[in-house]
Structures are given as structure tokens and as C-alpha cells.
N, C-alpha and C positions, 0 to 999 in steps of 0.2 A: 683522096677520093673517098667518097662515103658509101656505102652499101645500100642506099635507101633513095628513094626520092620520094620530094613529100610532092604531092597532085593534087590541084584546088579541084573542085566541084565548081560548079555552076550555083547551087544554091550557097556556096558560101562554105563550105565543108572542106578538110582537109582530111587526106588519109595517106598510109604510110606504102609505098610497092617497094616490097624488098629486091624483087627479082632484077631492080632497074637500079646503077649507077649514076652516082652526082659527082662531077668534077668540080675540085676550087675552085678552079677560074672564069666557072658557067655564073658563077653566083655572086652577087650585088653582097655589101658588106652586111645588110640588115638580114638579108637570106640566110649566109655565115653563119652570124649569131644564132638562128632560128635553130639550120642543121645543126649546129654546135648541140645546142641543147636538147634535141631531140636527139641525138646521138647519145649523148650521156642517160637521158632516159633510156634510152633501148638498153645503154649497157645494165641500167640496174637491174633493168625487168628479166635481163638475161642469167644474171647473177641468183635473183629470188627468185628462178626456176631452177636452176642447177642445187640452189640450197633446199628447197622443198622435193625436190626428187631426193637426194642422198638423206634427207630426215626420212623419208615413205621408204627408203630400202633400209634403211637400218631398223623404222620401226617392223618391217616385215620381217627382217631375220632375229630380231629380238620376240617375235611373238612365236615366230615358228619352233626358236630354241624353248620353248616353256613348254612343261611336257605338258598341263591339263590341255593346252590350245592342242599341242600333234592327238592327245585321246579324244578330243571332239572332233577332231576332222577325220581319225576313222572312223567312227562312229554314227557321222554322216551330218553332227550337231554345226559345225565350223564350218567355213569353207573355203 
């Protein structure tokens, strides 16, 4: 079962409702392939947000630990 279903528009657009469930065997084999692929995209996208988040916390605790950055942030210069 997939976490996602993809929804055509009217104009021809597709977009992604996570909140909705897609079964295998609601779907035609060219469908398959579709979610397939859109499913592995989701997974990267999910992947290079988890890796940009733990870079943004490591670079915050690597700047915090530098003493000049903690004396501007008393100082009121940082923030």
C-alpha cells in the first residue's frame, strides 16, 4: 500500500495527497510504474531533508561552541 495518492486535475495537473492511501490492486500496471516512481522520489526528497536538517544542527552547535560568536551574542551583535 502506498502512503500517497496521486489526483489528476481537471486542467491536466497532477498533485501529490499524502493524507490518502493507494492500494495495489486499485491500480492498472502503467499506474504501478507511476506510484512506483513517485514513491522513490518522495523517498529522496525525504532523505535530503533529514540530511539538511542534521547539517543546520551541527552547523548551529559548531558556531555556538566558537567563543567570538557566544561574545557577540552577548553583546547583542549575533543573534
Amino acid at each position: 500500500m502506498f502512503n500517497f495518492r496521486i489526483i489528476n486535475l481537471a486542467n491536466g495537473d497532477q498533485i501529490i495527497d499524502s493524507s490518502l492511501k493507494t492500494s495495489y490492486d486499485s491500480l492498472t500496471a502503467v499506474q504501478m510504474q507511476e506510484y512506483i516512481e513517485v514513491d522513490c522520489q518522495l523517498g529522496l526528497m525525504e532523505r535530503q531533508k533529514r540530511k539538511e536538517q542534521r547539517e543546520a544542527a551541527e552547523h548551529k552547535r559548531r558556531l555556538w561552541r566558537n567563543p567570538f560568536y557566544r561574545l557577540a551574542c552577548a553583546f547583542g551583535i549575533a543573534g
